[in-house]
DSSP file (Angstrom, degrees, kcal/mol; ACC not computed):
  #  RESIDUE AA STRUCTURE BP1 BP2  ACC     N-H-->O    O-->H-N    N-H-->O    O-->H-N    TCO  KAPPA ALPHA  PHI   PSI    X-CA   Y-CA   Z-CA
    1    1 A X      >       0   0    0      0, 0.0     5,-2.6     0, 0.0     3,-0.1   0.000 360.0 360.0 360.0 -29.5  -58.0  -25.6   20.4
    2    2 A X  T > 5 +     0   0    0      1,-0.2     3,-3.0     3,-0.2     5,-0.0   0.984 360.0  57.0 -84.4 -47.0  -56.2  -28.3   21.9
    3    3 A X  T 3 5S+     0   0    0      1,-0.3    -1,-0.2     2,-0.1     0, 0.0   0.600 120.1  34.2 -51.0  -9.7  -53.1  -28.1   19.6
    4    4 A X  T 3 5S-     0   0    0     -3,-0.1    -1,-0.3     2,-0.1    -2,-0.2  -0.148 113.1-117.3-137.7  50.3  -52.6  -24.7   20.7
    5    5 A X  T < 5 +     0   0    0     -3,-3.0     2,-0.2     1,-0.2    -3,-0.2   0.591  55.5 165.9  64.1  48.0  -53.7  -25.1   23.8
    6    6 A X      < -     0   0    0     -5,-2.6    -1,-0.2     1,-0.2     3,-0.1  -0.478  35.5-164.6 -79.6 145.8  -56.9  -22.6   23.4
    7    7 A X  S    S+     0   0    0     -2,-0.2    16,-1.0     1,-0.2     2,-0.2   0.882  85.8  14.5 -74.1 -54.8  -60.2  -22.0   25.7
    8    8 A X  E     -A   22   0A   0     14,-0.2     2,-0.4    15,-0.1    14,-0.2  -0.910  55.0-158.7-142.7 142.0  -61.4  -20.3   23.0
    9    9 A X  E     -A   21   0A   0     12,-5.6    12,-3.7    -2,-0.2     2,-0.3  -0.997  26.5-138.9-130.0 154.6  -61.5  -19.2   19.1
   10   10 A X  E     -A   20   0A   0     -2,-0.4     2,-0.3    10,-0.3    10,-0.3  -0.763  15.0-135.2 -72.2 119.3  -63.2  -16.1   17.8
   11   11 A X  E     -A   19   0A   0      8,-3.1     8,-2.7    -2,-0.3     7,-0.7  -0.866  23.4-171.6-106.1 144.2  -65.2  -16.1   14.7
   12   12 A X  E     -A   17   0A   0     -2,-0.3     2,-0.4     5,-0.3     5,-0.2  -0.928  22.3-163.3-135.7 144.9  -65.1  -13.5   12.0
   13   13 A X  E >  S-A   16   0A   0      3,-1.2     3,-0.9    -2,-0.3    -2,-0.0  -0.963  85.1 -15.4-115.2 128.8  -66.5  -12.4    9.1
   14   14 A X  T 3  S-     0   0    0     -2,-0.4     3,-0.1     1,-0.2    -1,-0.0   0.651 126.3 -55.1  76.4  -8.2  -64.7   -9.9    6.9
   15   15 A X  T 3  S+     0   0    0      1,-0.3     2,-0.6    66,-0.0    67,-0.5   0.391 117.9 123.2 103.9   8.6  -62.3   -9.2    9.7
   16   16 A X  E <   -A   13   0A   0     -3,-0.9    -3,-1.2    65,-0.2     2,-1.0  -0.778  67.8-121.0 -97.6 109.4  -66.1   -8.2   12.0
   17   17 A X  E     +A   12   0A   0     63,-0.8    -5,-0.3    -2,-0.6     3,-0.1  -0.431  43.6 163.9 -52.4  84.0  -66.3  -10.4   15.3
   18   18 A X  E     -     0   0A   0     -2,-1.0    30,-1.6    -7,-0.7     2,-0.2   0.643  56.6 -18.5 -98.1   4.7  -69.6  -12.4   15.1
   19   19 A X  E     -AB  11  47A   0     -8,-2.7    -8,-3.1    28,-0.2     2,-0.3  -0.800  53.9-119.4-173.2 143.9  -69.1  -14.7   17.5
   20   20 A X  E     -AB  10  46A   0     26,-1.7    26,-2.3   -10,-0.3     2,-0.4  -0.715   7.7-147.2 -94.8 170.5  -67.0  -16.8   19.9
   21   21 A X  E     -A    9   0A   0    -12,-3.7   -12,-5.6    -2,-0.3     2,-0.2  -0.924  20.1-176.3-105.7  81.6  -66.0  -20.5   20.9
   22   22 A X  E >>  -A    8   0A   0     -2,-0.4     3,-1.8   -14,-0.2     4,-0.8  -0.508  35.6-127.4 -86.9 151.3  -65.3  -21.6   24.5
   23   23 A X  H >> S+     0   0    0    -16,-1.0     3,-3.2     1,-0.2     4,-2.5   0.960 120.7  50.2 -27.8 -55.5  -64.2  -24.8   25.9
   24   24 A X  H 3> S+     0   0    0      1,-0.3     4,-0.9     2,-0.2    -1,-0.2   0.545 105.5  59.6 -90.2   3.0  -67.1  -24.7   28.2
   25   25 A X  H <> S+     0   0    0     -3,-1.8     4,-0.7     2,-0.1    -1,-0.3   0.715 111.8  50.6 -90.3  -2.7  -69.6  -23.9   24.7
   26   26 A X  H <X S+     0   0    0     -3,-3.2     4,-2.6    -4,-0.8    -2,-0.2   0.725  99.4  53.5-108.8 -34.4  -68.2  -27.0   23.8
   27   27 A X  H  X S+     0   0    0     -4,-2.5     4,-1.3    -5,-0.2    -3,-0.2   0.852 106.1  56.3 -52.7 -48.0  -68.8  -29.0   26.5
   28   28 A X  H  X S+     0   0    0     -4,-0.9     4,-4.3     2,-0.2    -2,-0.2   0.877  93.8  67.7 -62.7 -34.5  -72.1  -28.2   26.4
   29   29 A X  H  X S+     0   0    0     -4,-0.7     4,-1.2     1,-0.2    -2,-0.2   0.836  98.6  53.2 -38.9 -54.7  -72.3  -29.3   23.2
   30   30 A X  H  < S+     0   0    0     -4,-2.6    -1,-0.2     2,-0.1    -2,-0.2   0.736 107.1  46.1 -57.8 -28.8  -71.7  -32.8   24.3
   31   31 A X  H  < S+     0   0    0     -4,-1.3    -2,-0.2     1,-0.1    -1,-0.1   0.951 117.6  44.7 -78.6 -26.5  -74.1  -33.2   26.7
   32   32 A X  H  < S+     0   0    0     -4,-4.3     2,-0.4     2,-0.0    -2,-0.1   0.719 108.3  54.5 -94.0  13.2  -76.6  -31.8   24.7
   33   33 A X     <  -     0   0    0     -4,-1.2     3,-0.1     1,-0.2     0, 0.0  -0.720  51.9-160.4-100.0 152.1  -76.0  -33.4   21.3
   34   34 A X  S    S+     0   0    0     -2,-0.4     2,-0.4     1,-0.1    -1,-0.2   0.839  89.5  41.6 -47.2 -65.3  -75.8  -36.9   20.6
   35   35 A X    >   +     0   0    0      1,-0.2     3,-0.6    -3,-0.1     4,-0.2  -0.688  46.7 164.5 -94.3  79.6  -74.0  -36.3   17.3
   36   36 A X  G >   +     0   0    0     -2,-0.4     3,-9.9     1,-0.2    -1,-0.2   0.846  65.7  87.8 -57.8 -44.6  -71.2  -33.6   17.2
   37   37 A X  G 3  S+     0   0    0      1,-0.2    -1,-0.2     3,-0.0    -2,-0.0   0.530  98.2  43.0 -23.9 -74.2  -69.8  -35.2   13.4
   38   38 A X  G <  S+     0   0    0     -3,-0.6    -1,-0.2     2,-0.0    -2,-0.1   0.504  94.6 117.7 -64.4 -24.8  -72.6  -32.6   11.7
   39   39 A X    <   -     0   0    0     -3,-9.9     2,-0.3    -4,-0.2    -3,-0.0   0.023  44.6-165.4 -45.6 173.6  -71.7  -29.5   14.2
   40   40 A X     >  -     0   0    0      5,-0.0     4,-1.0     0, 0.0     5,-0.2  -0.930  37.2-106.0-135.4 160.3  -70.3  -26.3   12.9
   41   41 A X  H  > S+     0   0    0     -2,-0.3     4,-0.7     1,-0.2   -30,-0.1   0.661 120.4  55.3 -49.4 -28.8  -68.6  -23.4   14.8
   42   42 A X  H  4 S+     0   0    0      1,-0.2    -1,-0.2     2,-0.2     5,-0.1   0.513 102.6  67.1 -91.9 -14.2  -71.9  -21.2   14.4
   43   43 A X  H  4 S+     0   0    0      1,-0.1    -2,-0.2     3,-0.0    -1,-0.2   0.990 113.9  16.1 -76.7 -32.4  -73.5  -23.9   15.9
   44   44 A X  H  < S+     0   0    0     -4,-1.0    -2,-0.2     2,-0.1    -1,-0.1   0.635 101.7 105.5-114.4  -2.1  -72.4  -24.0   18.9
   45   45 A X  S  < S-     0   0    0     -4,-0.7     2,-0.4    -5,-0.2   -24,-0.3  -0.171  76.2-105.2 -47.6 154.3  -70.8  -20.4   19.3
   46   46 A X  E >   -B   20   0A   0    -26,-2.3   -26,-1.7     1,-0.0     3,-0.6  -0.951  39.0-136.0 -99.8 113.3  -72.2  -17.3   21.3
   47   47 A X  E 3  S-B   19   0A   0     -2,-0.4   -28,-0.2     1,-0.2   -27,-0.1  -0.019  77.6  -0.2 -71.2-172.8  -73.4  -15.3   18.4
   48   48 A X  T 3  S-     0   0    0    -30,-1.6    -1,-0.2     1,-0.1     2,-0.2   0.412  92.3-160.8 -24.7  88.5  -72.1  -11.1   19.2
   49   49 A X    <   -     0   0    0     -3,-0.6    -1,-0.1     1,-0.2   -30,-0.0  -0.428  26.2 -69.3 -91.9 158.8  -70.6  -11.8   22.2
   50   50 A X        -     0   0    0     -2,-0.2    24,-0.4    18,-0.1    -1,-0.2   0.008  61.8-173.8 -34.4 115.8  -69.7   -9.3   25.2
   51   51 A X        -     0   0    0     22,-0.1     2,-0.3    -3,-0.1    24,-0.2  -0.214  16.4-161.3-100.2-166.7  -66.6   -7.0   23.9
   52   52 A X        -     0   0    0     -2,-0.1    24,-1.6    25,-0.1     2,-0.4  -0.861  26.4-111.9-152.8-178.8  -64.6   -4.6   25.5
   53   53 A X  B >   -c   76   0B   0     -2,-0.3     3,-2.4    22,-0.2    24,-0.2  -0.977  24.3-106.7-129.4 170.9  -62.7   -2.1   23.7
   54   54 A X  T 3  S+     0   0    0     22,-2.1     2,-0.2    -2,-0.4    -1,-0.1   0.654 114.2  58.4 -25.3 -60.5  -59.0   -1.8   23.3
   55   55 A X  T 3  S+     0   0    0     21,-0.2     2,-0.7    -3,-0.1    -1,-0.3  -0.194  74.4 138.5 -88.7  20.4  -58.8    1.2   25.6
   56   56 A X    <   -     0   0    0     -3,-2.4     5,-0.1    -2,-0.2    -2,-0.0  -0.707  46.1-135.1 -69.4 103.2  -60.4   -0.4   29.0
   57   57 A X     >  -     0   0    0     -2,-0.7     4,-0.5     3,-0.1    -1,-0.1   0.394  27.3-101.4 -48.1-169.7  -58.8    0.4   32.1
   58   58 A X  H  > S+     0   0    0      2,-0.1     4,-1.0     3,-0.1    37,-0.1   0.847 125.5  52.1 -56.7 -44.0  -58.1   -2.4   34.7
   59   59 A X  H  > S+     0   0    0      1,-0.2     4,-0.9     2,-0.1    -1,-0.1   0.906 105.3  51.0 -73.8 -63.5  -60.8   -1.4   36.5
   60   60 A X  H  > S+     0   0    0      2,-0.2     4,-2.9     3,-0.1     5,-0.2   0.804 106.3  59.5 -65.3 -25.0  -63.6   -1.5   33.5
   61   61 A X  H  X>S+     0   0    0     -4,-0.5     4,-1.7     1,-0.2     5,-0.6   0.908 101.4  48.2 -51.4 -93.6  -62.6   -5.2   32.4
   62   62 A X  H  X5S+     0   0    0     -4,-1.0     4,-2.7     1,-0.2    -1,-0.2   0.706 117.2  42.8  -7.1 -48.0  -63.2   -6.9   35.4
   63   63 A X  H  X5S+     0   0    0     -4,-0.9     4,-3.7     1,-0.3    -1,-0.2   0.960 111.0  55.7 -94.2 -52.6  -66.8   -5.3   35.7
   64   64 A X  H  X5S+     0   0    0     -4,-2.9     4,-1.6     1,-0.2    -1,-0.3   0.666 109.1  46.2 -67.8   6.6  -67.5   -5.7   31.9
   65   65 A X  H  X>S+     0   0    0     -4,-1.7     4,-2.8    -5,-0.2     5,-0.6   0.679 115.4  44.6 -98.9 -51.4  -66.9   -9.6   32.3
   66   66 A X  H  <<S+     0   0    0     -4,-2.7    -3,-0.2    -5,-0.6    -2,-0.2   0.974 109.1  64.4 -72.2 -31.3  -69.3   -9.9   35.9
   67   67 A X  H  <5S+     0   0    0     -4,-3.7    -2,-0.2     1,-0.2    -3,-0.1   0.961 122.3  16.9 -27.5 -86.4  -71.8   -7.4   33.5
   68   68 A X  H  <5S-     0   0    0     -4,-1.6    -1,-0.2     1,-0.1    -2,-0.2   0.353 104.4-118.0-108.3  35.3  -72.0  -10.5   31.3
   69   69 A X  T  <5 +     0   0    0     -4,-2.8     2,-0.2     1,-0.2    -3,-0.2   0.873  64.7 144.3  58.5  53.0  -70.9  -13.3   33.3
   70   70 A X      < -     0   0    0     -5,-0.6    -1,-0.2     2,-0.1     3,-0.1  -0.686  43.8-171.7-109.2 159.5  -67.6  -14.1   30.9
   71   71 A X  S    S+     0   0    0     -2,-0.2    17,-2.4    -3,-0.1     2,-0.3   0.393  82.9  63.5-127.2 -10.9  -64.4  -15.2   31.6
   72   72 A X  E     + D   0  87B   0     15,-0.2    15,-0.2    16,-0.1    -2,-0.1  -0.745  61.2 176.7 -90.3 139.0  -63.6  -14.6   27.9
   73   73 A X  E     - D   0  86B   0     13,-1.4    13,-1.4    -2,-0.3   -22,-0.1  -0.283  21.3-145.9-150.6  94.5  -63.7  -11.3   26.5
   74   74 A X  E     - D   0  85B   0    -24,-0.4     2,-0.6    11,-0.2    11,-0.2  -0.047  20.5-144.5 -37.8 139.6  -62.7  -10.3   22.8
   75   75 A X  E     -     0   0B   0      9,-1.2     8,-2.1   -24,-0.2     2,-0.3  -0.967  19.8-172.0-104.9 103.7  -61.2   -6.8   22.8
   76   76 A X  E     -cD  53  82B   0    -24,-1.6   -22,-2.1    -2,-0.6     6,-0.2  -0.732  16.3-131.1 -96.0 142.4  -62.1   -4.4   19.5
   77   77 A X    >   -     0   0    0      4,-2.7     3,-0.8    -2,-0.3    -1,-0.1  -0.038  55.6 -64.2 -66.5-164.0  -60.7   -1.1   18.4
   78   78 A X  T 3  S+     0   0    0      1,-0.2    -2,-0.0     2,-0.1    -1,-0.0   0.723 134.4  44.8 -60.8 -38.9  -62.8    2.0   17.3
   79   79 A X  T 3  S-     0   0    0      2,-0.1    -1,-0.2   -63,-0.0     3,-0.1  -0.141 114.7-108.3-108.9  48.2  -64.0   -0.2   14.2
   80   80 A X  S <  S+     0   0    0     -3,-0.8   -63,-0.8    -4,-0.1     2,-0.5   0.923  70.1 137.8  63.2  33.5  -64.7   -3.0   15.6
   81   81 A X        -     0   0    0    -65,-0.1    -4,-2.7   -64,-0.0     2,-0.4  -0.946  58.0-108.4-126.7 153.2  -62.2   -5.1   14.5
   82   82 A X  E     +D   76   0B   0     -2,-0.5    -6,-0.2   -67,-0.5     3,-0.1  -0.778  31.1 178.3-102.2 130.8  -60.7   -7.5   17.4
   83   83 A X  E     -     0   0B   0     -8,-2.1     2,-0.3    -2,-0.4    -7,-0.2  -0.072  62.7 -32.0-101.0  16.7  -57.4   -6.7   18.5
   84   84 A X  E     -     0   0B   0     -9,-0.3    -9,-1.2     2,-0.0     2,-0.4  -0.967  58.6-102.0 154.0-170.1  -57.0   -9.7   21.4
   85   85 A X  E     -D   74   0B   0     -2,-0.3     2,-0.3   -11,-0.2   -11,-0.2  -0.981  24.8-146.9-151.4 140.4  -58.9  -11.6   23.8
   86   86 A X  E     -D   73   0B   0    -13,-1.4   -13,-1.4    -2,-0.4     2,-0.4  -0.809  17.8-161.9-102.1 158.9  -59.0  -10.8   27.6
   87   87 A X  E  >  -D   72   0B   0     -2,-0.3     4,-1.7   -15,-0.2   -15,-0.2  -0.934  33.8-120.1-153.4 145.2  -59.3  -13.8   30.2
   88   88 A X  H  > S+     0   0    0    -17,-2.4     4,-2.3    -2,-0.4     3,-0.4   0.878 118.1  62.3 -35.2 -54.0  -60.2  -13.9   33.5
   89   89 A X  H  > S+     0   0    0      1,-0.2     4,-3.5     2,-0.2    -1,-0.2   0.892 101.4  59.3 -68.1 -43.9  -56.8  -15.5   34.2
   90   90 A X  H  > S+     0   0    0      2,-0.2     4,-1.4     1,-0.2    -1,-0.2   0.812 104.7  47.6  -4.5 -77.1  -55.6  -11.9   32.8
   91   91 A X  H  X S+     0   0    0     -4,-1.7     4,-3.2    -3,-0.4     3,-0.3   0.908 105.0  56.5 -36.5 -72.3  -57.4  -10.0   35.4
   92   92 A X  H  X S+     0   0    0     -4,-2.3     4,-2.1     1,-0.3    -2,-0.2   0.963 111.5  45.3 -49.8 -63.6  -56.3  -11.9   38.3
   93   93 A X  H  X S+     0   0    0     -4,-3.5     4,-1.3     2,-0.2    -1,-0.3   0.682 104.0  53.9 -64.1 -15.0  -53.0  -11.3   37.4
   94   94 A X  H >X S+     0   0    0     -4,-1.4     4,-2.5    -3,-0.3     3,-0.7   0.962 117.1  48.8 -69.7 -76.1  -53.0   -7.6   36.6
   95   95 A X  H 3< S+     0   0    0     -4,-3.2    -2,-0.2     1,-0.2     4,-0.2   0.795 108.4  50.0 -63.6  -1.0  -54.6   -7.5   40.4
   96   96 A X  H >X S+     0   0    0     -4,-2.1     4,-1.4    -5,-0.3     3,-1.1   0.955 109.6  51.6 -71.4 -40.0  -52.1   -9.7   41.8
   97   97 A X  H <X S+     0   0    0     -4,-1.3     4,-1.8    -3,-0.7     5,-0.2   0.881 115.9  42.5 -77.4 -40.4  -49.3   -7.2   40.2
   98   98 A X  H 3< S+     0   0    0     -4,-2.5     4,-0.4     1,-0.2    -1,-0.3   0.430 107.1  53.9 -97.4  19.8  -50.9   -4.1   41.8
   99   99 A X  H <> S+     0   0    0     -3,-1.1     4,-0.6    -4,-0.2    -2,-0.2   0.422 112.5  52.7-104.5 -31.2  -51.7   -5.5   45.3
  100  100 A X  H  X S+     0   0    0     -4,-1.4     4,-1.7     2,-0.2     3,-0.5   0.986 110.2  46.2 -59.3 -60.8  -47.7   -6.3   45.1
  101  101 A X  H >X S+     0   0    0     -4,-1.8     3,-4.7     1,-0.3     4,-2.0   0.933 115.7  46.6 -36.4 -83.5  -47.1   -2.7   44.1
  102  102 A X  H 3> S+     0   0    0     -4,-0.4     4,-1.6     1,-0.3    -1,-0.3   0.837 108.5  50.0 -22.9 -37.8  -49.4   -1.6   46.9
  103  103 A X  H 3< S+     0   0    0     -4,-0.6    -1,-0.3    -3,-0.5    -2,-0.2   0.771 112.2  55.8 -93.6  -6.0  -48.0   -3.8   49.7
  104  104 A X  H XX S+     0   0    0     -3,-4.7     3,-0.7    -4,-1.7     4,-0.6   0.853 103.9  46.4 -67.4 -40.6  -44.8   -2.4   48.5
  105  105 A X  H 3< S+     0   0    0     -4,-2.0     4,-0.3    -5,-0.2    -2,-0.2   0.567 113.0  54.1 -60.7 -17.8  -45.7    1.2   48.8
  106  106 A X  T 3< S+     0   0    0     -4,-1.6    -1,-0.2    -5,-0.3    -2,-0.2   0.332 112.6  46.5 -94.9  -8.5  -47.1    0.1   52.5
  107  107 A X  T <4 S+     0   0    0     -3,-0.7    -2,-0.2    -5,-0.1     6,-0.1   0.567 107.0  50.9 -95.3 -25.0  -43.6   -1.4   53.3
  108  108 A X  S  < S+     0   0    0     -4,-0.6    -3,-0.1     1,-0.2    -2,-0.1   0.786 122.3  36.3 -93.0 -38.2  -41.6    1.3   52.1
  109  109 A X  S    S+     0   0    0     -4,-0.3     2,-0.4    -5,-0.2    -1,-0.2   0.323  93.2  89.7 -92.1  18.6  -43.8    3.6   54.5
  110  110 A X    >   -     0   0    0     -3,-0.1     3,-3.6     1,-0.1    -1,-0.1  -0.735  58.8-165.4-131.3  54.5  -44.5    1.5   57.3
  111  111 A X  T 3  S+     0   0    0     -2,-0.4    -1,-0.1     1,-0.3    -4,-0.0   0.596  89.2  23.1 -12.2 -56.4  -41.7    2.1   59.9
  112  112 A X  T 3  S+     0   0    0      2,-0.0    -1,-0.3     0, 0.0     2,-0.1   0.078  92.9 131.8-108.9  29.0  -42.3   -1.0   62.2
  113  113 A X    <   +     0   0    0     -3,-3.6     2,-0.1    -6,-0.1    -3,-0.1  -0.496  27.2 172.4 -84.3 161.8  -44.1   -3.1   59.5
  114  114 A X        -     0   0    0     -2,-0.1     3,-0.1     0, 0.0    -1,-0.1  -0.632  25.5-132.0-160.0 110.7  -43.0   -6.7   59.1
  115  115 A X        -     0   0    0      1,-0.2     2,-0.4    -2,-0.1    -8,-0.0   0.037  30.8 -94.2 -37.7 136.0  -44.7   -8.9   57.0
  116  116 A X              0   0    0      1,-0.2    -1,-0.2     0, 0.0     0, 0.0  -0.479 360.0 360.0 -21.3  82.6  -45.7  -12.2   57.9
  117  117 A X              0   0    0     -2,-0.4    -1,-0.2    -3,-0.1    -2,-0.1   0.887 360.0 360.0 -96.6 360.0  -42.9  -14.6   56.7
């Protein structure tokens, strides 16, 4: 995670999502372990965690991440097989890029507007 500069890795079996790995599962890990040397990745993972699937608007992300109060979200196709990961940071930018759009479509139509500068 750090050499590639990860939050998180996904674990699979068979190409089947059974769990993920966050920073912040790891973190916990230290406060609550004394001795990490012995962990494994199923130890400290959240086994078949909150998916989404491929085909989730803008709108349905967001909502399935406050559902289960992730900032991570594996993305699967129809069989289950993960095709990405979605991020919080993700989100934020997809609404920053359509509140631009918007305040462009309110500029274009806006006769006397003039934006703050």
């Amino acid at each position: 995670m750090l050499d590639e500069e990860l939050g998180d890795l996904v674990i699979a079996e068979d190409d089947k999502l059974v769990g993920i790995v966050t920073d912040r599962d790891i973190a916990l890990a230290v406060a609550r372990y004394d001795d990490l040397s012995e962990l494994t990745a199923e130890d400290v993972m959240t086994p078949d965690p909150v998916t989404t699937h491929e085909d989730a608007t803008a709108v349905d992300l967001p909502a399935t991440m406050a559902e289960g109060r992730v900032r991570r979200i594996p993305v699967v196709d129809d069989e289950g097989t993960l095709v990405g990961i979605a991020t919080l940071d993700d989100v934020v930018a997809t609404a920053g890029k359509m509140l631009a759009d918007a305040a462009t479509v309110i500029e274009g139509q806006s006769r006397k507007f003039e934006p703050d500068e």
